[in-house]
C-alpha positions as CSV (number, residue, x, y, z in Angstrom):
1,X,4.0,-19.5,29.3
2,X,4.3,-16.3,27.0
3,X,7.7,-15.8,24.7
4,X,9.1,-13.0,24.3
5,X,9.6,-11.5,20.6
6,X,13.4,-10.0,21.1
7,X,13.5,-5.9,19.9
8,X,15.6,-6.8,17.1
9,X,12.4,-9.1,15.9
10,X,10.0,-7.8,13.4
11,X,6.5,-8.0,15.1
12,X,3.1,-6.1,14.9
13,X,0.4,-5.9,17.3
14,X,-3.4,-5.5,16.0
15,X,-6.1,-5.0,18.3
16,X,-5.4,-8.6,20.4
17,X,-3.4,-10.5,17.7
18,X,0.4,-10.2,17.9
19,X,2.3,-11.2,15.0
20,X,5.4,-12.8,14.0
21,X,7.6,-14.7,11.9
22,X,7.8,-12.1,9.0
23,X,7.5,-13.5,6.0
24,X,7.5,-10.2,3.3
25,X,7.4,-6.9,2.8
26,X,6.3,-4.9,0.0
27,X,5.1,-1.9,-1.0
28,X,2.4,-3.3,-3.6
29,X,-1.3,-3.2,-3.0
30,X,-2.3,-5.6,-5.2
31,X,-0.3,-8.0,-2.6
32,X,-3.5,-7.6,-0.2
33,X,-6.1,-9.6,-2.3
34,X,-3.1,-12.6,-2.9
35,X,-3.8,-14.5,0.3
36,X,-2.1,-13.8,3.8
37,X,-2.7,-12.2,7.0
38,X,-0.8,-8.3,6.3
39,X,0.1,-5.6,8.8
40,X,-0.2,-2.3,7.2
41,X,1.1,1.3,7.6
42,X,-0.1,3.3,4.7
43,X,1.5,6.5,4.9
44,X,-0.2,9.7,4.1
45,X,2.1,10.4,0.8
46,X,4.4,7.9,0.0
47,X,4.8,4.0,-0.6
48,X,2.4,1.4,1.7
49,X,4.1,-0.6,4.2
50,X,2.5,-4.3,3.8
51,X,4.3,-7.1,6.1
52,X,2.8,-10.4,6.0
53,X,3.5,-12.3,9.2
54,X,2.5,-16.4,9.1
55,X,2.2,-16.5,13.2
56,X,-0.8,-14.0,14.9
57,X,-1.2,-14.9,18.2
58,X,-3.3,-13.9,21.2
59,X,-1.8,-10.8,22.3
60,X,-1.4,-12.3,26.0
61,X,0.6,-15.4,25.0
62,X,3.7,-13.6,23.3
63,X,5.5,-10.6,25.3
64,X,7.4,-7.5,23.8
65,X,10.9,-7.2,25.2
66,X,12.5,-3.8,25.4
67,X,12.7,-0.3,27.2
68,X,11.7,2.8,26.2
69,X,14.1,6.3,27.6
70,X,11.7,9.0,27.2
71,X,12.1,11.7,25.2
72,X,13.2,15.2,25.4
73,X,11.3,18.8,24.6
74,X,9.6,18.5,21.7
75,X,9.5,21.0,18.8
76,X,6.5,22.1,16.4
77,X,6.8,22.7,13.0
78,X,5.1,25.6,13.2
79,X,4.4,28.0,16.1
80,X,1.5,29.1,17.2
81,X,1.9,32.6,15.1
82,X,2.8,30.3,12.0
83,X,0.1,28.3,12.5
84,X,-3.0,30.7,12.9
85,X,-1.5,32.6,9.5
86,X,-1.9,29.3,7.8
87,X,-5.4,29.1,9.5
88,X,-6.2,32.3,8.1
89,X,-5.2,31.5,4.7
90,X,-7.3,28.8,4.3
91,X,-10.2,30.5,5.9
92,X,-9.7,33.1,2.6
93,X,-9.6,30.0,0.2
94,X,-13.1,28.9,1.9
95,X,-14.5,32.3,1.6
96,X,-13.4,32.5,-2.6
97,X,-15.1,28.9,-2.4
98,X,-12.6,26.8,-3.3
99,X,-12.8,24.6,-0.3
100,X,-15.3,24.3,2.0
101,X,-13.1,22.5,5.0
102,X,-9.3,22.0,5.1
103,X,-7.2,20.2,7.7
104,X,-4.1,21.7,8.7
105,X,-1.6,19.9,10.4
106,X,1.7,20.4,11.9
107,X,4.4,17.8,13.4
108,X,6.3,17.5,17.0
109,X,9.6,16.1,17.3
110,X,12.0,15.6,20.0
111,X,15.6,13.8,20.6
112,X,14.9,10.4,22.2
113,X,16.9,10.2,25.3
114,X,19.0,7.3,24.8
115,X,18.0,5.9,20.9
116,X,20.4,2.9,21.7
117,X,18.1,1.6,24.7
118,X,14.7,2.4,23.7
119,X,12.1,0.2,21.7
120,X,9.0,1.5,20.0
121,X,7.1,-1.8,21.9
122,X,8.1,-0.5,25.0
123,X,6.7,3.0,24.3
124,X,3.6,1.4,22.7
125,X,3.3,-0.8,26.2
126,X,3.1,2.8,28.3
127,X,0.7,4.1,26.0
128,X,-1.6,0.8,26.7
129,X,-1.0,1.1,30.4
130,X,-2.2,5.6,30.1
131,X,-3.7,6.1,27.1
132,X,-6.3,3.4,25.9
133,X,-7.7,3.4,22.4
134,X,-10.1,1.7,20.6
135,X,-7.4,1.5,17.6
136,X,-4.3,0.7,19.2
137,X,-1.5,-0.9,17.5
138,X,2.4,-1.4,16.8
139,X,4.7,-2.2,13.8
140,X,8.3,-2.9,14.3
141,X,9.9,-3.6,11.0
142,X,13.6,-3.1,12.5
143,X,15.3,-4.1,9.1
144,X,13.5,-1.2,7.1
145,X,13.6,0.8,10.1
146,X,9.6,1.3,10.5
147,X,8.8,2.0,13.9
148,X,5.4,2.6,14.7
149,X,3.2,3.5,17.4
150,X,-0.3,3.7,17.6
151,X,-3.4,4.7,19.8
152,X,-5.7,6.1,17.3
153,X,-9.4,6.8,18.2
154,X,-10.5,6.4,14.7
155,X,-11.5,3.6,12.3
156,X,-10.7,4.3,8.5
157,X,-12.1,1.0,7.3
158,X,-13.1,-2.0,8.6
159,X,-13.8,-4.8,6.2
160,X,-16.2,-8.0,7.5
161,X,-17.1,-10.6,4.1
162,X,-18.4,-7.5,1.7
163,X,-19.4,-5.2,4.0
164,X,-17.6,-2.2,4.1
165,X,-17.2,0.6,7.5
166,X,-15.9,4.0,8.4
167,X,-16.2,5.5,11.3
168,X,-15.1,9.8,10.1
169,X,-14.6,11.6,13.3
170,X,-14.7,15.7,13.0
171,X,-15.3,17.6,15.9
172,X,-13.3,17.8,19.5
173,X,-13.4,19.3,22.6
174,X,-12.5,19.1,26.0
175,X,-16.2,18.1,27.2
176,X,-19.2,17.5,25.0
177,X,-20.7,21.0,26.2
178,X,-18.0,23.0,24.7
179,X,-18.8,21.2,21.3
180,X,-20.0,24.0,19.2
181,X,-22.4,24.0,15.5
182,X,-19.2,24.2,13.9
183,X,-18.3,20.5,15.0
184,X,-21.4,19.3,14.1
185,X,-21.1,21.0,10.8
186,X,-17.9,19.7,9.9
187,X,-18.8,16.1,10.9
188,X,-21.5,16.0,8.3
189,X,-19.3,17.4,5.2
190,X,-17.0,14.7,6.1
191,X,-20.0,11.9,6.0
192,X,-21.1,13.2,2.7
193,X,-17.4,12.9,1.2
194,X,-17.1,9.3,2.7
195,X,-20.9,8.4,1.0
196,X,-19.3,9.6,-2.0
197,X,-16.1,7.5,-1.8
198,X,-18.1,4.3,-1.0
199,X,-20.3,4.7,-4.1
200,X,-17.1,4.4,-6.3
201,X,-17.2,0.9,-5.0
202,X,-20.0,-0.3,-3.3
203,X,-23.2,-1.8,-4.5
204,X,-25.8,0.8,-5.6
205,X,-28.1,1.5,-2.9
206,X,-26.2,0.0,-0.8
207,X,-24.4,2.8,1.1
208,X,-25.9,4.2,4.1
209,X,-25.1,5.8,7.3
210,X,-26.2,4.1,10.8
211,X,-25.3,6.8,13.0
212,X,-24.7,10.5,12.8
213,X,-22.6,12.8,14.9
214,X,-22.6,10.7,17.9
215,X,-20.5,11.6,20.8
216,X,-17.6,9.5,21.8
217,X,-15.8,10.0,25.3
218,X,-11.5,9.7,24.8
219,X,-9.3,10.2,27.2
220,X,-9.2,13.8,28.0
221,X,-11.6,14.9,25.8
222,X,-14.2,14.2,23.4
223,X,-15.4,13.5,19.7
224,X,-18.6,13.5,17.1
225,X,-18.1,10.3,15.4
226,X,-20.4,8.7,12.6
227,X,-20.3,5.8,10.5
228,X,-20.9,5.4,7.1
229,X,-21.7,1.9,5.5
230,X,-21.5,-0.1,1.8
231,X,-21.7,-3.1,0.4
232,X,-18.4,-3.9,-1.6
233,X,-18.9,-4.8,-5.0
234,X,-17.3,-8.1,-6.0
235,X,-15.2,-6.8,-9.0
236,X,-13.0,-4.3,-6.7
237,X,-10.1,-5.3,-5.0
238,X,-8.2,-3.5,-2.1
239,X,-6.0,-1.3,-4.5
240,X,-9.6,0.1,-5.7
241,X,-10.8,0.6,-2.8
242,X,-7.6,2.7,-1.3
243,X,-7.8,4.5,-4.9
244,X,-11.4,5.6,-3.9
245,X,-11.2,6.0,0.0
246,X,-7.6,7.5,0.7
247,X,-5.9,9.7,2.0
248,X,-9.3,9.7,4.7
249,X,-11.7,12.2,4.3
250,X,-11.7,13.8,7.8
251,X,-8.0,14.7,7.7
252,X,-8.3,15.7,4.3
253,X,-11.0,18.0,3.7
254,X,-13.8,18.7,1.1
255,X,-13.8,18.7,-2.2
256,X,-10.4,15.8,-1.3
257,X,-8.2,17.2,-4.3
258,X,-8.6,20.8,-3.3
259,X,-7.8,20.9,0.2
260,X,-4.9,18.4,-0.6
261,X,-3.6,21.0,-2.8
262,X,-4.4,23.3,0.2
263,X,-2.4,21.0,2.6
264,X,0.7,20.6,0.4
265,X,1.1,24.5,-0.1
266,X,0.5,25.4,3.9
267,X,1.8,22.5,6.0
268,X,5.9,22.8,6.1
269,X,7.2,19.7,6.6
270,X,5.5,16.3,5.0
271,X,2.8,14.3,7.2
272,X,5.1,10.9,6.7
273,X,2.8,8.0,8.8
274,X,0.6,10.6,10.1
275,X,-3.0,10.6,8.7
276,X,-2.5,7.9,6.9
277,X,-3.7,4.4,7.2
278,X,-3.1,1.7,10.1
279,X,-3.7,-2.0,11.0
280,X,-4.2,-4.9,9.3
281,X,-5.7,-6.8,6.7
282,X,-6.6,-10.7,6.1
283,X,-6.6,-11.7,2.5
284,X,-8.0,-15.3,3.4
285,X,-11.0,-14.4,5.7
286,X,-12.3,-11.3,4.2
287,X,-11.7,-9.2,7.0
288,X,-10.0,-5.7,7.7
289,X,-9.2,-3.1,10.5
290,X,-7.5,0.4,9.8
291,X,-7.3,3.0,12.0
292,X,-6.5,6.8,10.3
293,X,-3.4,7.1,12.0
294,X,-3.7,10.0,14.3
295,X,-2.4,10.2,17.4
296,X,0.4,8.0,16.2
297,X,4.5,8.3,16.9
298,X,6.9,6.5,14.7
299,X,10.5,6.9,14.8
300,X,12.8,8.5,12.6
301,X,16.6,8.2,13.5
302,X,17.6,9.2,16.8
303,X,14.0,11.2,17.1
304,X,10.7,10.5,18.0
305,X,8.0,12.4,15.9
306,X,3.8,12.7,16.5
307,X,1.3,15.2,14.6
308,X,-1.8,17.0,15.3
309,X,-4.4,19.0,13.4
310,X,-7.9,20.5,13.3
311,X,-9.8,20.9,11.1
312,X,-10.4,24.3,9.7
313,X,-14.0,25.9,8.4
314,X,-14.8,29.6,7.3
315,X,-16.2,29.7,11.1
316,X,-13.0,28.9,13.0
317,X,-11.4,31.0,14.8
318,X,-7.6,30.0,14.6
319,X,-6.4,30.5,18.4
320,X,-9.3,28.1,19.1
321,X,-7.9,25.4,16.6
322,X,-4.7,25.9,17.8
323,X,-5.8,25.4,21.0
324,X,-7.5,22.5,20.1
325,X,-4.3,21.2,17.9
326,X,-2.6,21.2,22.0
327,X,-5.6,19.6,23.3
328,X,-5.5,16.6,21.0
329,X,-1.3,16.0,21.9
330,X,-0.8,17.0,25.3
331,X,-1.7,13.7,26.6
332,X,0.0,11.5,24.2
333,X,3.1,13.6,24.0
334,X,3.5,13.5,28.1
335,X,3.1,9.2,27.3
336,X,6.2,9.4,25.2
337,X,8.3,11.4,28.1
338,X,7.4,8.5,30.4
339,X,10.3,5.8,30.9
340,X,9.4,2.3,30.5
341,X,11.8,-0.4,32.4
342,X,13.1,-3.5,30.9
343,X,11.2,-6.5,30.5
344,X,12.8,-8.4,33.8
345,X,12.4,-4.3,36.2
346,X,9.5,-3.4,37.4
347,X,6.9,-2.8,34.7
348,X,6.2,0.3,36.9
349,X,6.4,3.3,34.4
350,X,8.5,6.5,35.3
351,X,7.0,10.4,34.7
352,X,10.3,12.1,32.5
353,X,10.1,16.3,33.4
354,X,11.9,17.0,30.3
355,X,10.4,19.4,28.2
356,X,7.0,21.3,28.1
357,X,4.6,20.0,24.9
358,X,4.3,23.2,22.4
């Protein structure tokens, strides 16, 4: 019979392990090549979240208690008018060739309907039952108040013995008809920037790339995904490899350092969790999953807060990437307006009608 790990519990969930009985967190990378089994929220500027957890469990044998309220209307950081004049912008740093590709980004929040009654597990259990993802995961870290939800399409880097993976998606639309060059361009000047990343600490020779600009079906819409793929040298441990690798390169943009600079000077409010780095990490075995945490909600006081992007190239057209900024949350968003019931209800979720995604 399955327990239940009580909301005020720390507990992660990663892929089909759930985890619990914290034993540490901490903030240093150099933690991750010590021993352990450590779920890991890197965010996109600021200090790592490493917990170490002694118990990982099949994901059916342990239950997540709590409800989750819904949320109300959410709010953009930038409009749509803001958000096209930053689009612009960049599109003038590309054509002085400064950048080639920048990702602009902007962040939703809205007021979570009743904070005192509503779990991050219990919003990450209706995104499992209406939004599945090959990347999905949760981090509850109540003490330090990390709340984190996620159903990212995306894998940052996967880690089996030496061998290192990244699967760099650029490119979305709503069907794989209406992808245009543009995607396919992008997609590649992201490949070349994670080839180059790997060669700071893979093997030489050993990076290649086993697929290119493949499409990939999501839920409501679709993505060109690659994978690139090294050989880790022995003498580089996980705080080298995030040195070389991170923030990722397909919410970056390339040259990395430029269009960071690009980011920091356009977006208005900081990424936080967003675009960062998510899942988990076993010191013992060798082994590694992390998702670049998009479409990913974490909690921050009494609100609820999710971001989306696109990636921008002297050949966008900025009501198109806003367009496809809605595209890429309008799913996920409607998720978090959903109710979910206490563990003993019905496990029937409810559709919220408050508030229209921007």
């Amino acid at each position: 019979m399955s327990r239940l790990a009580p909301v005020n519990e720390p507990v992660a969930v990663m892929g089909d392990q759930v985890a619990t009985d914290l034993m540490e967190v901490t903030d240093d990378l150099a933690r991750l090549s010590q021993g352990g089994r450590w779920a890991v929220a890197i965010p996109y500027a600021g200090p790592p979240v490493l917990a170490r957890f002694s118990s990982w469990a099949p994901a059916g044998d342990v239950g997540l208690a709590g409800a989750w309220s819904g949320v109300s209307a959410w709010e953009s950081s930038m409009n749509k008018v803001q958000y096209c004049a930053a689009i612009e912008a960049v599109r003038g740093h590309i054509e002085r060739g400064t950048v080639y590709q920048t990702n602009i980004c902007r962040i939703l929040t809205a007021s979570i309907n009743d904070p005192g009654r509503s779990d991050i597990a219990g919003l990450f259990a209706l995104l499992q039952f209406a939004h599945s993802a090959p990347y999905a995961g949760m981090l509850r870290l109540p003490r330090e108040s990390i709340h984190i939800a996620c159903a990212s399409p995306e894998l940052f880097l996967s880690r089996d013995g030496n061998q290192l993976d990244s699967g760099p998606i650029k490119g979305t639309a709503a069907t794989s008809a209406a992808l245009l060059d543009k995607d396919y361009a992008e997609n590649v000047m992201i490949v070349d920037l994670v080839r180059n990343d790997f060669a700071h600490v893979c093997l030489p020779g050993s990076v290649s790339v086993p697929e290119l600009t493949a499409v990939r079906s999501h839920p409501g819409l679709v993505h060109l995904e690659s994978r690139v793929r090294g050989v880790l040298h022995p003498d580089h441990d996980w705080a080298e490899v995030f040195a070389a690798t991170f923030p990722p390169g397909s919410i970056t943009g390339a040259p990395r350092f430029t269009a960071e600079q690009i980011i920091d000077r356009y977006e208005t409010v900081p990424r936080q969790f967003y675009c960062g780095a998510f899942g988990w990490i076993d010191a013992d075995t060798q082994q590694a999953r992390l998702a670049v945490s998009i479409r990913t909600f974490w909690r921050q006081g009494e609100r609820l807060c999710f971001g989306t992007g696109a990636g921008i190239t002297w050949s966008s057209d900025a009501a198109t990437e806003w367009d496809e900024t809605v595209l890429k949350a309008s799913r996920l968003t409607a998720v978090a307006q959903m109710h979910w019931p206490d563990p003993q209800q019905s496990r029937s979720p409810v559709i919220a009608t408050q508030g229209a995604t921007p």
